[in-house]
C-alpha positions as CSV (number, residue, x, y, z in Angstrom):
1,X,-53.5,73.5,2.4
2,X,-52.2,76.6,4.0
3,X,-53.8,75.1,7.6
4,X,-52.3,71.5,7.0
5,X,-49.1,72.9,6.9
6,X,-49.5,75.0,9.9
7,X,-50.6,71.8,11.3
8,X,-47.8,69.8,10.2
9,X,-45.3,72.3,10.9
10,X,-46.7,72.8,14.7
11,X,-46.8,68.8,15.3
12,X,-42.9,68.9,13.8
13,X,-41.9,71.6,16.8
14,X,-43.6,69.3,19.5
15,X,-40.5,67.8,22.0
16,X,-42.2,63.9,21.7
17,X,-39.1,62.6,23.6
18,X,-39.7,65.2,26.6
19,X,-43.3,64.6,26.3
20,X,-43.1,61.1,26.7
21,X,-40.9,61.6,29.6
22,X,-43.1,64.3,31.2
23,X,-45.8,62.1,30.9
24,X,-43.6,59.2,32.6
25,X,-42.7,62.0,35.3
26,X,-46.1,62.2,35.8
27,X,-47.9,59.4,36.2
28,X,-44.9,58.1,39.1
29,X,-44.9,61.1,40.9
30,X,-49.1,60.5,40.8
31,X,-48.3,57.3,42.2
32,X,-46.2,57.6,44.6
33,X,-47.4,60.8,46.1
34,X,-51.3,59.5,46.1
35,X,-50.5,56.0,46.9
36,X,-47.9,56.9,49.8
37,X,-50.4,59.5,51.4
38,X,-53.2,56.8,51.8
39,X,-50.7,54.0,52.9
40,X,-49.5,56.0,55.6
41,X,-52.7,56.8,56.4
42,X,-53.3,53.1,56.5
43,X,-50.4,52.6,58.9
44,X,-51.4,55.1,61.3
45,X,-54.9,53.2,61.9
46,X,-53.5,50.5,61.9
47,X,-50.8,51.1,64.5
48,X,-53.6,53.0,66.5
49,X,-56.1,49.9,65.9
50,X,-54.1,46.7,65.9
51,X,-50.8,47.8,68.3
52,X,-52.8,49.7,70.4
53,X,-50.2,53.0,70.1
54,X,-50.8,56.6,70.7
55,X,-49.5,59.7,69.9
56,X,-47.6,61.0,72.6
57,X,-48.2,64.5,74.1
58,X,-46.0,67.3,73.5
59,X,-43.4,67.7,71.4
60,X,-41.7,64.0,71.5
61,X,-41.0,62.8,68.1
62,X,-43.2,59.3,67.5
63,X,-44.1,57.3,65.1
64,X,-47.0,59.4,64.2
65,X,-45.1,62.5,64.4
66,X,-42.5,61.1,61.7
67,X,-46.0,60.1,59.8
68,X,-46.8,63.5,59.3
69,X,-43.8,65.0,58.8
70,X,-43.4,62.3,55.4
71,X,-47.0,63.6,54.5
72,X,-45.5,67.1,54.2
73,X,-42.7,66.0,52.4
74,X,-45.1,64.1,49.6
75,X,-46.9,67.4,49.7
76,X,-44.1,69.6,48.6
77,X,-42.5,66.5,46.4
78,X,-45.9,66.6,44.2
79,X,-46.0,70.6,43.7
80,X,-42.2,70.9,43.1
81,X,-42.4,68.1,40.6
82,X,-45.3,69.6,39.0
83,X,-43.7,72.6,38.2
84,X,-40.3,70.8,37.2
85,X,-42.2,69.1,34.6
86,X,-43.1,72.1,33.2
87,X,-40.2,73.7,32.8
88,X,-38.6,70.8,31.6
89,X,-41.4,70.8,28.8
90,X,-40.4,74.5,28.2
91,X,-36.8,73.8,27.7
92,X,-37.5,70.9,25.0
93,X,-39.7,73.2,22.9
94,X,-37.1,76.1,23.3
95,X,-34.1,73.5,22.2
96,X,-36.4,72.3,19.4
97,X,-37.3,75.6,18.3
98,X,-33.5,76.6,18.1
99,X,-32.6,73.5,16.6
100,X,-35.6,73.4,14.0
101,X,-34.4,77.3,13.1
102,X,-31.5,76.3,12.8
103,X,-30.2,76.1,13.4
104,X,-31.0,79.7,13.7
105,X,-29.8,82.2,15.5
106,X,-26.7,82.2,17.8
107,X,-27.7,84.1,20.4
108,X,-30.9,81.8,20.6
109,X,-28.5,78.3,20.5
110,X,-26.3,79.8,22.6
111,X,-28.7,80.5,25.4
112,X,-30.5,76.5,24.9
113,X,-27.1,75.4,25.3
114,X,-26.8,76.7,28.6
115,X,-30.5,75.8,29.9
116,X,-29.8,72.4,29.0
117,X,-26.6,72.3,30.9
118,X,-28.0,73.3,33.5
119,X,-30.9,71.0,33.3
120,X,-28.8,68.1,32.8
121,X,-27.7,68.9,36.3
122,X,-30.6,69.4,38.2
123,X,-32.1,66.3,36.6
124,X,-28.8,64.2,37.5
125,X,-29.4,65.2,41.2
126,X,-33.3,64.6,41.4
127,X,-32.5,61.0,39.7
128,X,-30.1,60.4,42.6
129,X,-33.1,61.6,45.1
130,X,-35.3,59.5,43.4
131,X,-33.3,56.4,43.5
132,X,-33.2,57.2,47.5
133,X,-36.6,57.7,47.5
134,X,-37.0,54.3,45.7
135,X,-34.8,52.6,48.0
136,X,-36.9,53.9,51.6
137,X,-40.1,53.5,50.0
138,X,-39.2,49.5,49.9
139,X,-39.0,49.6,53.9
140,X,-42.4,49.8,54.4
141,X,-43.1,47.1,51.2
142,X,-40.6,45.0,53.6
143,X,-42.8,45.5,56.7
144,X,-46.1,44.5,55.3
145,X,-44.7,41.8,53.5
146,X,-43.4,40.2,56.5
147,X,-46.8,40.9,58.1
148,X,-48.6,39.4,55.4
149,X,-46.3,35.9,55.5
150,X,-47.5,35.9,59.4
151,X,-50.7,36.3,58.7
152,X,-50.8,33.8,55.6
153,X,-48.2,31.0,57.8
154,X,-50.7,31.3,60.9
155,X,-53.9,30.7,58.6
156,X,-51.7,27.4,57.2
157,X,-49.6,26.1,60.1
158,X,-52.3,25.7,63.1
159,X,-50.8,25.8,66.5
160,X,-48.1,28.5,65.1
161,X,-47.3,31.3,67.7
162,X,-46.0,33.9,65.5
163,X,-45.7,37.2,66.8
164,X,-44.3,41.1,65.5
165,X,-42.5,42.9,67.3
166,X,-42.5,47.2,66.1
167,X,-39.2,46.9,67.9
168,X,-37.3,45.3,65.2
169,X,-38.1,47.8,62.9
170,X,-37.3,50.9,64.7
171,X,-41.2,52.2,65.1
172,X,-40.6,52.1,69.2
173,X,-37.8,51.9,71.3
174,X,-36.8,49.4,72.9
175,X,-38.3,50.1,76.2
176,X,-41.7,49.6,75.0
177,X,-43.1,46.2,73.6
178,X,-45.7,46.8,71.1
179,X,-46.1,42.9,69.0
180,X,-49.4,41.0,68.1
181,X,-49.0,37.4,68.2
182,X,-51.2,34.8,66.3
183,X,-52.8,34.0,69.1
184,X,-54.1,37.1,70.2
185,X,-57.9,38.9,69.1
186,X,-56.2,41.6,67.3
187,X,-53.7,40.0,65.1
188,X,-56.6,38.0,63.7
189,X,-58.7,40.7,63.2
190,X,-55.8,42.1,61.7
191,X,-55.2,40.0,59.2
192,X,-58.7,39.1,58.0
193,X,-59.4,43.0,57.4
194,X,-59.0,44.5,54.3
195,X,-57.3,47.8,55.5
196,X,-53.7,45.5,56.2
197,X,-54.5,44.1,52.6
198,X,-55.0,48.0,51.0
199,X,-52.1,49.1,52.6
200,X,-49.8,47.1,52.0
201,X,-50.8,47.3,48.0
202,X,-50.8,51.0,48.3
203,X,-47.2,50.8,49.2
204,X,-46.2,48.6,46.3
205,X,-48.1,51.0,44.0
206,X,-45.8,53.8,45.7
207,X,-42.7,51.8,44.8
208,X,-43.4,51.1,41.2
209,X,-44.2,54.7,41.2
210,X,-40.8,56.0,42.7
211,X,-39.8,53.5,40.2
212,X,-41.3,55.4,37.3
213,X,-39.7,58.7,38.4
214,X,-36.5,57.4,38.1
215,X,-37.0,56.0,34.8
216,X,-38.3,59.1,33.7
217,X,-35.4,61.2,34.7
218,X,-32.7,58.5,33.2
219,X,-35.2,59.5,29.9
220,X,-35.1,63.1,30.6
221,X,-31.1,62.7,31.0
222,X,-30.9,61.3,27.4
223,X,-33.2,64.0,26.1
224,X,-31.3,66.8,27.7
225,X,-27.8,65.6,26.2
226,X,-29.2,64.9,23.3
227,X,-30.6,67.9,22.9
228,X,-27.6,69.5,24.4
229,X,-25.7,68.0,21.9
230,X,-27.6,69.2,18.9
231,X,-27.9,72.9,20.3
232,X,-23.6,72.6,20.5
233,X,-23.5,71.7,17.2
234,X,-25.8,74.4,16.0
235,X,-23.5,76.4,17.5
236,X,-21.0,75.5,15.7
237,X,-22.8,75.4,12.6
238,X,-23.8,79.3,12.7
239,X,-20.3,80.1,13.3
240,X,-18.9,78.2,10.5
241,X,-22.1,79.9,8.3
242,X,-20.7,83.3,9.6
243,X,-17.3,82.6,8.5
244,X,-18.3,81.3,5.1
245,X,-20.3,84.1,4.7
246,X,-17.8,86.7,5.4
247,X,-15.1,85.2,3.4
248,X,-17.6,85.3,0.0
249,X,-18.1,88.9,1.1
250,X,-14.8,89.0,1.3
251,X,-13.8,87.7,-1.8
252,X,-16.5,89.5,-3.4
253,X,-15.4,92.9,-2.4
254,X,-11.7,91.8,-3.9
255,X,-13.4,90.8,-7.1
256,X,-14.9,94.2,-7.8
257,X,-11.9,96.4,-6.9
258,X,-10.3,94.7,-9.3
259,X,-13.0,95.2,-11.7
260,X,-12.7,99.0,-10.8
261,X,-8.8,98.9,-11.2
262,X,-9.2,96.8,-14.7
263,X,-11.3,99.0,-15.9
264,X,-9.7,102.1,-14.7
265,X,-6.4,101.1,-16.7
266,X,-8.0,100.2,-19.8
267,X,-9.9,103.8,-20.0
C-alpha cells in the first residue's frame, strides 16, 4: 500500500500537459531537422547532377555555399531545442510541485511565478521563429512541386517543351542560364529517378514538421499561462493564509489577556 501511493502520488506530480507538448516539440523539430538535412542534400546532387552547377572557388557566396550555411543552422536549431525542451519539462514539474504543495510555500510560488513569465516569453518569440521557419521551409515544397507538375505534364502532353529555369527562383543570377527542358537527356533522367521523388517528400516531411513545432509552442503557451495563472493564485492564496493566521493569533493573544485580567480582578 505504502508503494502504490508513492506511485500514485509521483504519477499526480507528472506535468502531462508539458509532456505532451515536449513530446510534440520533439518529434517536429526531429522532422524538420532530419528531413531538411537530407533534402538539402538532395538538392545539392541534384543541382550538381541534373543543372550541371558547381561550386564556385573562393569565397563567393553560391548556392551551395547558402546550402551549407542552412545545414549549420539545422545543426544548432536541433541542439538548442533539445535543451529548451528540457528546461521547459523542468519548469512544469517545478510549477506543479508549487502548486500541488500548495500551494506551499511563498517563496517557492513566488519564484515559479517568475520562471513562467519568463518562459511565456521566450516561448512567444520561438513560436514567431517557428512560424518563419514554417513559412521558408514551403519555398523549397513550391520548387519541387513545380518540378514535379513538369515532369508529370511532359510524361502526359507529348510534344510539350517545358523547361526550368533556376533563374526564376533566385538559385543564380541572372547572368547565368541554368534550365532543363523536356526535351533534353537530363530532365528525363531527372524525372524518372527516385532522388527528385525523395527530395521533394523529404521537404514536405520538413514542413509538417516546422508545422508541429509551432503547434507545440501555441500548447506550451497555454500550459505556461495556465500554469502561470495557478502559481499567481497560489500566491495569493498563502498570503491570504498568512493573514488569516495572524489575525487568529491575534485574536487569540486578546482572548487570554483578558482571561489574565478577569481573573486578576476576581482574586
Amino acid at each position: 500500500e505504502g508503494c502504490f501511493e508513492c506511485c500514485i502520488k509521483c504519477l499526480g506530480g507528472i506535468p502531462y500537459a508539458s509532456l505532451i507538448a515536449t513530446i510534440l516539440l520533439y518529434a517536429g523539430v526531429a522532422l524538420f531537422c532530419g528531413c531538411g538535412h537530407e533534402a538539402l542534400s538532395g538538392t545539392v546532387n541534384i543541382l550538381q547532377t541534373y543543372f550541371e552547377m558547381t561550386r564556385s572557388a573562393g569565397d563567393v557566396i553560391d548556392a551551395f555555399t547558402m546550402i551549407d550555411i542552412f545545414k549549420y543552422v539545422i545543426y544548432g536549431v536541433a541542439a538548442a531545442f533539445f535543451v529548451y525542451g528540457i528546461l521547459l519539462m523542468v519548469e512544469g514539474f517545478f510549477t506543479t510541485g508549487a502548486i500541488k504543495d500548495l500551494y506551499g510555500d511563498f517563496k517557492i510560488t513566488t519564484c515559479g511565478r517568475c520562471v513562467s513569465a519568463w518562459f511565456i516569453m521566450l516561448t512567444y518569440i520561438f513560436m514567431l521563429a517557428w512560424l518563419g521557419v514554417t513559412a521558408f521551409t514551403s519555398l523549397p515544397v513550391y520548387m519541387y512541386f513545380n518540378l514535379w507538375t513538369i515532369c508529370r505534364n511532359a510524361t502526359v502532353v507529348d510534344g510539350a517543351n517545358l523547361c526550368l529555369d533556376l533563374r526564376q527562383y533566385g538559385i543564380v543570377t541572372i547572368g547565368e542560364e541554368k534550365k532543363v527542358c523536356t526535351s533534353s537527356e537530363s530532365f528525363i533522367k531527372m524525372c524518372d529517378s527516385n532522388e527528385l521523388n525523395m527530395t521533394f517528400h523529404l521537404f514536405i516531411v520538413a514542413l509538417a514538421g516546422a508545422g508541429a513545432a509551432v503547434i507545440a509552442m501555441v500548447h506550451y503557451l497555454m500550459v505556461l499561462s495556465a500554469n502561470w495563472a495557478y502559481v499567481k493564485d497560489a500566491c495569493r492564496m498563502q498570503k491570504y493564509e498568512d493573514i488569516k493566521s495572524k489575525e487568529e493569533q491575534e485574536l487569540h493573544d486578546i482572548h487570554s489577556t483578558r482571561s489574565k485580567e478577569r481573573l486578576n480582578a476576581y482574586t
